[in-house]
C-alpha positions, 0 to 999 in steps of 0.5 A: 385529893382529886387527880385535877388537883396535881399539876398532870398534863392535859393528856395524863389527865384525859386519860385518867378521866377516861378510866374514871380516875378521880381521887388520888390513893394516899400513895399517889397523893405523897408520891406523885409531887415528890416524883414531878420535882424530879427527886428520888424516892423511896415508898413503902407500899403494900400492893394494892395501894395503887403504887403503879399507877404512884409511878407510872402518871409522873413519869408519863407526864414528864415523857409528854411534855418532851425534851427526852431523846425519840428513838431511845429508852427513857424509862426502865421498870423493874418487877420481880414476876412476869405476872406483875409485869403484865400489870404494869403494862396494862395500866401503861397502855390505858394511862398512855393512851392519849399520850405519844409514848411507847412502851415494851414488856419483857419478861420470861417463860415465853417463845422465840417469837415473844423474845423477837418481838422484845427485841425488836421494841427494845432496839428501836427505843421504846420509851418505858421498858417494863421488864423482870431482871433475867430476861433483861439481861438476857437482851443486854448481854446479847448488845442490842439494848442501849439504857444510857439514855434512861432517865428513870429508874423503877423497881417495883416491890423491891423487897420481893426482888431481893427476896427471890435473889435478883440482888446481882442482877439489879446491880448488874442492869444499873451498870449499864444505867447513866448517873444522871437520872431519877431512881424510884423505888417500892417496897413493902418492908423495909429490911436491911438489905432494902435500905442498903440497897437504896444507899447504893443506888438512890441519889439523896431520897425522899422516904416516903412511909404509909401505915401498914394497911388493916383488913377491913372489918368484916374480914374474920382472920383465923389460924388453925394449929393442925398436923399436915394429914388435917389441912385437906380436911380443915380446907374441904370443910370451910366450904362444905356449906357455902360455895366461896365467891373469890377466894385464893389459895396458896400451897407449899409445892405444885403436888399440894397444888394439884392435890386441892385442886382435885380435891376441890373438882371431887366437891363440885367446886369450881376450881382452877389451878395455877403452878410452874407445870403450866405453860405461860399462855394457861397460866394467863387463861387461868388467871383471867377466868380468875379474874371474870369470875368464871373460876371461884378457887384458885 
């Protein structure tokens, strides 16, 4: 189905042409209707599937046709990691360009004038707030943040969220949420916490369930059953014979981290690494030498 084909707004629209946007993924085919009749909804999604922008087109459609409160918070948007975060804010500013909305990311790891900026964009009553849940409620409770307004609720891999333990904090933040308003979620997996969760707080909502997505075909998965002094060697040996193009790989602590890397950069391997020792603007460096192909490992 092509985007031209859903009742989106002359603005939405502009801009999606202006991405070159043109079919719709199978989430965005199912969900997009079901989140334009104003119902709630609960998708299982794997990242990937362009569940962002799922949520994000409906939304700012409804936002521009106007008839929501100016000055004030109309849509809130959960994420778990301020990585993601930062996603969904770039896909806001490109699917908002032609629109008359505004938006504020807030998320941790940052200095006093980042958190001055949030709070300037959350008092003056940014239409959508994109924000992870601690940093939130670090705004919230200092009482500037009015979300009585909201009229949507997002939380972005939900399952995620739980997992990492922000379960009293979303809990926490729909107390401050009106009743009144459509609630949507996104989850990968659907496990019991996941499903009571939406219990409590979606509002009778349409499930809507993509198969779990396969590798392509070429893609060879393999497992190597090895003792932990081995792995370096496995690693190192994978890539002894042909430089890898994208590849990421994930350890089990920061130590591990660094211990690739340098084994990596002794192979003349162009090689970046990302971990929590890093301020927050090298992280974002990293990833986007990551992202431009000037680093091939991360």
């Amino acid at each position: 189905m092509k985007f031209s084909e859903l009742n989106l707004e002359e603005g939405v629209l502009q801009a999606l042409d202006a991405m070159r946007f043109e079919e719709c993924t199978p989430v965005q085919e199912h969900t997009i209707p079901v989140i334009l009749e104003g119902k709630d909804l609960i998708g299982v999604a794997q990242t990937g599937t362009g569940k962002t922008a799922a949520y994000l087109l409906p939304v700012l459609n409804q936002l521009s046709k106007g008839g929501y409160p100016e000055d004030a918070i109309n849509c809130v948007i959960m994420s778990p990691t301020r990585e993601l975060a930062q996603q969904i804010d770039q896909q806001m500013e490109g699917f908002s360009y032609f629109l008359p909305a505004s938006s504020v990311a807030v998320y941790g790891g940052n200095d006093g004038v980042r958190f001055e900026q949030e709070k300037k964009g959350l008092t003056l009553g940014a239409d959508v707030v994109i924000a992870t849940p601690g940093r939130l409620i670090s705004h919230l409770s200092l009482g500037y943040v009015d979300l009585s307004k909201v009229s949507f609720f997002i939380l972005d891999e939900a399952d995620r969220m739980l997992d990492m333990g922000f379960s009293d904090d979303i809990m926490q933040i729909v107390k401050y949420l009106p009743k009144e308003r459509q609630t949507i979620m996104f989850s990968a997996t659907m496990p019991t916490k996941i499903q009571q969760l939406a219990k409590t707080i979606l509002n009778n909502p349409v499930e809507i369930k993509l198969a779990v997505s396969k590798p392509a075909e070429k893609i060879i998965q393999t497992a190597y059953i090895c003792y932990e002094r081995q792995k370096l060697e496995i690693i190192q040996s994978l890539f002894q014979d042909q430089t890898p193009e994208r590849v990421i790989i994930f350890a089990s602590s920061k130590l591990k981290v660094k211990e690739v890397t340098q084994a990596f950069k002794r192979m003349k391997l162009n090689v970046g690494e990302m971990h929590s020792d890093l301020e927050q603007s090298q992280r974002e460096q990293i990833m986007r030498e990551f992202k431009s192909g000037r680093i091939n490992i991360l």
